[in-house]
VOGU-3710 file (C-alpha; in Angstrom, 3 decimals, decimal comma):
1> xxxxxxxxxx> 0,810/11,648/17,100  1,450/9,548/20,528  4,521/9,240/22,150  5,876/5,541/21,726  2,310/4,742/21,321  1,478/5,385/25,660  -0,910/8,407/24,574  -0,392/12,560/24,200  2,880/13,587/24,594  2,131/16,658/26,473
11> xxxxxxxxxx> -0,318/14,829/28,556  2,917/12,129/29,115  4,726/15,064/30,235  2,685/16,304/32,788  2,087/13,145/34,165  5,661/12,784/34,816  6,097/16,403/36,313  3,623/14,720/39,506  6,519/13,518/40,966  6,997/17,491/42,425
21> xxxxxxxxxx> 3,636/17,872/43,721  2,965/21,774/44,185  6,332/23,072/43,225  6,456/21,701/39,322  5,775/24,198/36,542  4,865/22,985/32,863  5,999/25,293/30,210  4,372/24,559/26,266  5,947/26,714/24,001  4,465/26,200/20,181
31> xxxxxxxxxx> 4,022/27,755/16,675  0,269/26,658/16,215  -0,843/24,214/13,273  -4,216/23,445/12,117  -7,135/24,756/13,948  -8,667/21,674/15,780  -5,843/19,416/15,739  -2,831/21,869/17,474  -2,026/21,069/20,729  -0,566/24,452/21,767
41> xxxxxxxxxx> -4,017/25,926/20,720  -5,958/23,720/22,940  -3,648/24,166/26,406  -3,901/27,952/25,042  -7,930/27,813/25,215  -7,987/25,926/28,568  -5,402/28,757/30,277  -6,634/32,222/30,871  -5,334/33,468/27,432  -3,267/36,493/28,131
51> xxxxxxxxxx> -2,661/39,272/25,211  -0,473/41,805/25,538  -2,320/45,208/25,557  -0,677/48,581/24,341  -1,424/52,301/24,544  -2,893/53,824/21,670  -0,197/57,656/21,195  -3,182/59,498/20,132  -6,681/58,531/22,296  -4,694/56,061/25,156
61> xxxxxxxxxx> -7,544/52,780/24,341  -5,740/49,856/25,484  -5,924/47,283/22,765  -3,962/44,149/21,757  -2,239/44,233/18,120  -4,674/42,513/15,323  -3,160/41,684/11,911  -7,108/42,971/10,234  -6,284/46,594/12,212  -2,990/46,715/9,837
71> xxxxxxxxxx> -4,262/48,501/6,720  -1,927/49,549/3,374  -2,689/50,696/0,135  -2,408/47,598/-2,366  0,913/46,849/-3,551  2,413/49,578/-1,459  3,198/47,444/1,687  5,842/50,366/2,913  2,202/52,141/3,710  1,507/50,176/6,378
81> xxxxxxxxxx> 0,176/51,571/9,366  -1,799/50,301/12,525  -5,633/51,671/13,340  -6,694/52,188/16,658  -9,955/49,676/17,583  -10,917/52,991/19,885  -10,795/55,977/17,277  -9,278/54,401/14,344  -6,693/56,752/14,096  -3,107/55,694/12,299
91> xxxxxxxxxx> -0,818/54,734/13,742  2,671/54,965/12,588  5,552/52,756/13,299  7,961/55,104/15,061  5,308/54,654/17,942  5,891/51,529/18,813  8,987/51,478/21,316  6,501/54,042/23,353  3,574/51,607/23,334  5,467/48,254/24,167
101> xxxxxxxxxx> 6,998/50,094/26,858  2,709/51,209/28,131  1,905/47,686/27,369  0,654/44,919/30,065  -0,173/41,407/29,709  -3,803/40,755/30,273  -6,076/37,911/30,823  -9,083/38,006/28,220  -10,642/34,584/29,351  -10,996/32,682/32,502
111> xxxxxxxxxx> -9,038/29,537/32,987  -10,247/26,042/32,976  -7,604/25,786/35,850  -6,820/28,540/37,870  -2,947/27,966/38,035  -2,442/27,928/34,345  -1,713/31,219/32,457  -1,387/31,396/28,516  0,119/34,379/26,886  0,085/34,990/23,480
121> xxxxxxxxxx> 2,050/37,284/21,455  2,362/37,981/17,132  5,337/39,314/15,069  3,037/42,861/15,056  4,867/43,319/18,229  8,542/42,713/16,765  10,557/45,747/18,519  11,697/48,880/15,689  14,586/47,595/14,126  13,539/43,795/13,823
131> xxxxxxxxxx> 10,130/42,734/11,562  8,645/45,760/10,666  4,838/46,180/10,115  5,593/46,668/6,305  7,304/43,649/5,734  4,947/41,737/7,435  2,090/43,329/4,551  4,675/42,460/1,949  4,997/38,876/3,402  1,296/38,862/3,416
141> xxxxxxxxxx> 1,011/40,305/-0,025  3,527/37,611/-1,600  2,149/34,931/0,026  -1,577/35,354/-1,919  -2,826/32,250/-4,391  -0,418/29,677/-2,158  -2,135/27,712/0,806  1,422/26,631/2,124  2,684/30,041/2,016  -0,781/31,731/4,081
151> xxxxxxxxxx> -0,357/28,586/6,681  2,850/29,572/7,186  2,551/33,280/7,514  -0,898/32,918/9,703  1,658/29,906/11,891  5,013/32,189/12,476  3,854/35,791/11,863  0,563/35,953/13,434  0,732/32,872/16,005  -2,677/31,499/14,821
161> xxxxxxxxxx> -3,649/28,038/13,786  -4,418/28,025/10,091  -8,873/27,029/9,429  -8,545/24,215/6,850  -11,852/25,306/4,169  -13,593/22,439/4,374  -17,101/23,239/4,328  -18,641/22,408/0,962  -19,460/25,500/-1,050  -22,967/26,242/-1,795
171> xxxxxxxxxx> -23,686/24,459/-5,387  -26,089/26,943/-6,511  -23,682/29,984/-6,183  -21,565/28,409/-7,906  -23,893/27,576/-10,730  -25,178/31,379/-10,966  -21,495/32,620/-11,039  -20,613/30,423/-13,973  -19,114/32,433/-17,164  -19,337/32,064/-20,679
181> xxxxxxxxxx> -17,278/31,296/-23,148  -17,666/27,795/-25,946  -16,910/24,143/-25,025  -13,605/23,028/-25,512  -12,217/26,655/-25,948  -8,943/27,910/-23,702  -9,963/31,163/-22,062  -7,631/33,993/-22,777  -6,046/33,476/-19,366  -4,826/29,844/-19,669
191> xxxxxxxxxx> -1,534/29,179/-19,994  -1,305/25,499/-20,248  -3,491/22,335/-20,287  -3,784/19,559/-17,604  -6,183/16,409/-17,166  -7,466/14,134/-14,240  -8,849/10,918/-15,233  -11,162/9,186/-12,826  -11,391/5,419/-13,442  -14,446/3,860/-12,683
201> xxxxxxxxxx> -16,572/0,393/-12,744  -18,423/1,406/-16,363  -16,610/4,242/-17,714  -13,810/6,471/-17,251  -14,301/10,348/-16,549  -12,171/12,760/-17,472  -11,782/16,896/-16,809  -9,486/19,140/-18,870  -8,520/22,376/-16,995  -6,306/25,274/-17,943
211> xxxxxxxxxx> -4,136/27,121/-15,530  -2,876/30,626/-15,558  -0,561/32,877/-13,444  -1,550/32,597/-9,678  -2,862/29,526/-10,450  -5,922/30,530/-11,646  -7,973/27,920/-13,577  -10,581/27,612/-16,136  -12,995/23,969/-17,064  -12,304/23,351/-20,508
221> xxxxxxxxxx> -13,877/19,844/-21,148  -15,670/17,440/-19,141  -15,264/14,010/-21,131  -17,036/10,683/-20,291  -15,431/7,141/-22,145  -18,188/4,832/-21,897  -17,285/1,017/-21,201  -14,918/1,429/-18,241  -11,169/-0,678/-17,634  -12,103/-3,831/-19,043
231> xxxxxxxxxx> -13,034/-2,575/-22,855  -10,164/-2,139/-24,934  -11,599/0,905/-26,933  -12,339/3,168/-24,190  -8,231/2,948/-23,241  -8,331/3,422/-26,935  -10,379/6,645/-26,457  -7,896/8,036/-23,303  -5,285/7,870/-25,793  -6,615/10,093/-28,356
241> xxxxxxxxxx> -7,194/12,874/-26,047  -3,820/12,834/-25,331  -2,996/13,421/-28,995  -6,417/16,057/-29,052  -5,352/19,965/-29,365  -8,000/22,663/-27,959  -8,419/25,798/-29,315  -6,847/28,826/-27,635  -8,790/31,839/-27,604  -5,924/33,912/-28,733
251> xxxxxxxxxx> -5,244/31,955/-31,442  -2,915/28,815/-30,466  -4,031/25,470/-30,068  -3,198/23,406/-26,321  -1,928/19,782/-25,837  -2,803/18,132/-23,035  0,808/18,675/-20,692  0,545/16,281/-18,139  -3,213/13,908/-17,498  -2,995/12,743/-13,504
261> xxxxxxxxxx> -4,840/9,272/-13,594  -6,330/7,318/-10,395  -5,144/3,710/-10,207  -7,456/3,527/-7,206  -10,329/0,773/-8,825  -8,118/-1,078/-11,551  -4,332/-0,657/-11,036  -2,867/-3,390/-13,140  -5,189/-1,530/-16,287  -3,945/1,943/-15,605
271> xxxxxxxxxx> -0,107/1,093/-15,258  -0,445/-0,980/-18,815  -2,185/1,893/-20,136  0,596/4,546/-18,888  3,682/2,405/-19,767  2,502/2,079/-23,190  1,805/6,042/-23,773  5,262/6,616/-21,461  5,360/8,911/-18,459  7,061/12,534/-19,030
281> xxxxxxxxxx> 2,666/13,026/-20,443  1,255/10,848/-18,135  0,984/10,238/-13,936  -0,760/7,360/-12,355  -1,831/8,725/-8,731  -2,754/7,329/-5,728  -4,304/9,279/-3,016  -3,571/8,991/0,450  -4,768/10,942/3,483  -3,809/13,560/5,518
291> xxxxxxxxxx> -2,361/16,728/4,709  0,965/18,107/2,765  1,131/21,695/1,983  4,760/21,428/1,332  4,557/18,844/-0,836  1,776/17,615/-1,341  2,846/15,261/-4,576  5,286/12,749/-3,822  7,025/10,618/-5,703  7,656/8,788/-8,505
301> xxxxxxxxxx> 7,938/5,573/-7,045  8,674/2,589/-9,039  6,131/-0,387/-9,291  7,425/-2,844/-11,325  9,842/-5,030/-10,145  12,371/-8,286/-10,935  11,600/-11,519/-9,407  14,285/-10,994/-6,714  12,307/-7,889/-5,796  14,607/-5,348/-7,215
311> xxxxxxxxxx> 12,468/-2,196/-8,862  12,794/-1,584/-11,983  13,599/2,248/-12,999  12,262/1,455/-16,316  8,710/0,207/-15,083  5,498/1,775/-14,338  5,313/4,559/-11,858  3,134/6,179/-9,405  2,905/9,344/-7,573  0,963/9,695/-4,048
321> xxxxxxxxxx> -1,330/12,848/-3,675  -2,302/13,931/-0,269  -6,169/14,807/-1,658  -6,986/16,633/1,366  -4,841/19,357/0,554  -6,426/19,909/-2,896  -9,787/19,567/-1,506  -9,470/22,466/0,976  -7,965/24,386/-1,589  -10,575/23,649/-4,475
331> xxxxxxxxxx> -13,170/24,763/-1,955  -10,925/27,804/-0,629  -10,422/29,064/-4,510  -14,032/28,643/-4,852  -15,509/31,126/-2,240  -12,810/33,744/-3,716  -14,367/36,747/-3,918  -14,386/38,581/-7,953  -14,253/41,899/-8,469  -17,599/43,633/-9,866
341> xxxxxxxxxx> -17,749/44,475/-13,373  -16,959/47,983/-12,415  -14,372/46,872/-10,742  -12,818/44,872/-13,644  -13,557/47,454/-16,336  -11,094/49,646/-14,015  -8,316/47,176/-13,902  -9,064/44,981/-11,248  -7,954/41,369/-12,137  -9,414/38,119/-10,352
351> xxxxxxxxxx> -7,726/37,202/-7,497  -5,109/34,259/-7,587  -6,265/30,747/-7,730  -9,901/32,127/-9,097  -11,609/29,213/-10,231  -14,120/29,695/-13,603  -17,275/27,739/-14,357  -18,730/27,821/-18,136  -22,180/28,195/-18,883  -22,395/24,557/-20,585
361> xxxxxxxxxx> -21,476/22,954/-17,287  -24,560/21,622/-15,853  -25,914/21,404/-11,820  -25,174/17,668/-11,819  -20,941/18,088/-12,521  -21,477/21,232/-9,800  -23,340/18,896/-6,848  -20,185/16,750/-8,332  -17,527/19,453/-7,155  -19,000/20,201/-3,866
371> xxxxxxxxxx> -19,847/16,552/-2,929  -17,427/15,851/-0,140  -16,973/18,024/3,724  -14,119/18,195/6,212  -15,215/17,547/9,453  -12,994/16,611/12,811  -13,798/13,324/14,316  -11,741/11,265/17,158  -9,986/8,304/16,883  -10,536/5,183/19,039
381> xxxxxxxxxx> -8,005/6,370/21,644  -9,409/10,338/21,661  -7,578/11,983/19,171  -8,896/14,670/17,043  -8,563/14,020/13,143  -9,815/15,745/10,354  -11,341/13,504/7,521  -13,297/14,088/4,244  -16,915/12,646/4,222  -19,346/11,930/1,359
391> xxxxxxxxxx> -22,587/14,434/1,448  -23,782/12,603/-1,615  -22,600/9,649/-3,500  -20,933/10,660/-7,051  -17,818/12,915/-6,761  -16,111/12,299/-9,813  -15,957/16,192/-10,718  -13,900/16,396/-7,463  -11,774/13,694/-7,997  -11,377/14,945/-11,792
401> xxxxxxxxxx> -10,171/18,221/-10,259  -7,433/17,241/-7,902  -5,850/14,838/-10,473  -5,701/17,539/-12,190  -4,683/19,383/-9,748  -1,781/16,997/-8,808  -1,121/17,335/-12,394  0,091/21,206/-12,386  1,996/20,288/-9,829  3,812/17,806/-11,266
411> xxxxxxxxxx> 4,246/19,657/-14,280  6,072/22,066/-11,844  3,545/25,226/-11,825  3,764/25,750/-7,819  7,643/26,374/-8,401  8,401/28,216/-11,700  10,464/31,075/-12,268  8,839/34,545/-13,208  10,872/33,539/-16,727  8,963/30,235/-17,401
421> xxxxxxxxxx> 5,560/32,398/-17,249  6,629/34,532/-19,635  8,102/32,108/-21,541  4,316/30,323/-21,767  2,418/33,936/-22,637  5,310/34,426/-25,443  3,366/31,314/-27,012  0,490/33,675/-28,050  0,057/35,760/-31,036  -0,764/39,439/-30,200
431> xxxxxxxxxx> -4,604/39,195/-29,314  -5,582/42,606/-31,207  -4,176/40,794/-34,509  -5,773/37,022/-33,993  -9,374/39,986/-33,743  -8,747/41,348/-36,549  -9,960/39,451/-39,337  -9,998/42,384/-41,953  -8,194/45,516/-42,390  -4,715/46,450/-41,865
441> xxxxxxxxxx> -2,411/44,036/-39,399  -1,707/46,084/-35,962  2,411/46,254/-34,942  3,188/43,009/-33,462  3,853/43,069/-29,452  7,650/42,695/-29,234  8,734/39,113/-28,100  5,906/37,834/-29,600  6,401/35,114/-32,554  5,583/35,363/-35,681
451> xxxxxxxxxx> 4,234/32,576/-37,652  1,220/31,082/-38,646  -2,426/31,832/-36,480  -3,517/28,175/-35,414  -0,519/26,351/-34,030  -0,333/23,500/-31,187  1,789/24,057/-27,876  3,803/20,947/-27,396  3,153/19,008/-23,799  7,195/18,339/-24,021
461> xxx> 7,607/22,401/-23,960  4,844/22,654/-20,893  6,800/19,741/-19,098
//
């Protein structure tokens, strides 16, 4: 953040460039971060902002290159042609070399300074024969349902700062856009359970959520244990819903694979707890600031330790979550947009980290799950940080989530292999059969097992 604590490295370098009085030049040269906080985007705003501006082959508007002006049919990236802001024409790719060569850099603001220029320039540019505009769609394309993977793309391809989503969604949408299906029943979609346990004063909160491909995610249970960390039964309690199995709507019954716990209030109860039920089901968490895309899970650290100091391997653990990150993307997966029913009934599927909301939720667990805001504030010395206030007191259903959350990640959804999903949906009988309660059995879809209808998916399988 400050170079050897003195202040702003880039002011600390221009400081030092005085020495040459008129003749000095300063040249930044940056991939952008996160909006608000990049430093390249802020000497960017204060210069005069230069684009580079490029012929149009078929109407001659001079325009610079916008990634939302690159249009393809879905899933055919090769299709991918630019349309002209002046008459929307297509543009193929074989017309580049002719328009960089038109092209001139021009000034689209005024700067704060007059002797500081600031020229920006994407990867829709890239000359033929180096990134072509239907990679970048298929780059775009693969990197839907992952927050790391858009930062990265909107950083290096585009040149823009990534917009953390931290503006709380409105409660009541999400309370009329809830669906319907029973308490305690695994939607047809989820693939595998996880829990986050919020510890607190009088009671301990818990929310069971099942994931899917893209990371798509469904409420399954909202429990509360009455009593809190210092009564014996309600630890008693946690434990049996790690041994409880919900019922799969296509027939299988769901363990519990992995139940994130905060050790935030009572530590010392949560690490006896977790040592006693063992760790490859269970994750004490911690949650620090700040944010992680690559990894935002780290750890296992190891708490307990000798008397010389020494940790012990065989002692409790604990795994540090960088919440922010699963805040902004809770609230990004909630504005998602769905398909209409139309749209569904013709084969269009929810788009990837899709977040669903059952009827039997109620507005309290929603205010819950919307309770907190990212805003930017400055530090003592000027900085610009982002940080995650309270717009009302109780967010356990937020906190619940991003256990959870942490535990999919943990469990290792973020990184498996095409053959680990299938592997999971291979757990299911065919769903026509599990339907049909009378009349002859339909062929069985190959790969599926056999067996009998109710059966319980092992958390050691899920990992």
């Amino acid at each position: 953040a400050s170079a050897d604590e003195e202040g702003d490295p880039v002011t600390l370098a221009e400081a030092r460039s005085l020495t040459f009085a008129h003749r000095r030049k300063v040249l930044l040269v940056s991939t952008p971060t996160i909006r608000g906080l990049s430093r390249i985007e802020r000497e960017y705003e204060a210069s005069d902002q230069r684009r580079y501006f490029v012929p149009c082959p078929h109407c001659g508007a001079m325009q610079w290159l916008k990634f939302d002006r690159l249009r393809w049919q879905k899933g055919r990236p090769e299709t991918a042609e630019y349309h002209c802001e002046g008459c929307d024409a297509a543009i193929a790719e074989h017309h580049k070399t002719a328009m960089l060569e038109g092209g001139a850099w021009r000034a689209t603001a005024t700067a704060s300074d007059p002797t500081t220029v600031g020229y920006h320039l994407s990867a829709l540019y890239s000359p033929i024969g180096w990134l072509s505009w239907s990679r970048i769609a298929r780059g775009w394309e693969a990197a839907q349902g992952s927050d790391e993977a858009i930062k990265a793309f909107r950083n290096t391809i585009l040149g823009e700062t990534w917009v953390e989503t931290g503006e709380a969604p409105d409660w009541q949408r999400l309370y009329d856009r809830r669906e319907a299906w029973k308490p305690g029943t695994v939607p047809a979609g989820g693939l595998f359970l996880t829990a986050g346990a919020d510890v607190q004063k009088d009671r301990i909160e818990v929310d069971v959520w099942a994931w899917g491909r893209g990371l798509e995610s469904w409420l399954v249970d909202h429990v509360v244990i009455e009593g809190g960390p210092d009564r014996h039964d309600a630890w008693s309690e946690l434990t049996a819903l790690l041994d409880r199995s919900w019922p799969h709507e296509r027939g299988a019954h769901l363990r519990i694979a992995r139940l994130a716990i905060d050790t935030g209030y009572e530590a010392p109860a949560v690490y006896s707890w977790s040592r006693a039920q063992g760790f490859a089901q269970v994750s004490p968490v911690k949650g620090v600031e700040g944010f992680n895309r690559s990894s935002p899970v780290s750890g296992p650290t190891f708490v307990d330790a000798t008397e010389g100091g020494k940790r012990l391997r065989r002692g409790a653990r604990l795994w540090t979550v960088a919440v922010s990150t699963f805040k902004a993307e809770t609230y990004r997966f909630l504005r998602l947009e769905r398909p209409t029913t139309e749209e569904r009934a013709e084969g269009t599927t929810f788009p990837p980290g899709t977040i669903h909301l059952p009827t039997w939720v109620d507005s309290e667990w929603l205010k819950q799950v919307v309770a907190e805001q990212l805003v930017t504030v400055r530090t003592k010395r000027g900085f610009a940080k982002l940080e995650w206030q309270k717009l009302r007191e109780r967010n356990e259903a937020l906190d619940c989530r991003v256990y959870a959350r942490a535990a999919a990640w943990i469990a290792g959804a973020d990184r498996w292999p095409e053959a680990r999903w299938q592997d999971l949906e291979r757990q299911f009988p065919d769903r026509d059969a599990i339907r049909a309660e009378s009349g002859p059995t339909p062929a069985r879809v190959p790969g599926t097992p056999q067996g009998p209808r109710r059966k319980t998916v092992r958390s050691n399988y899920m990992g």
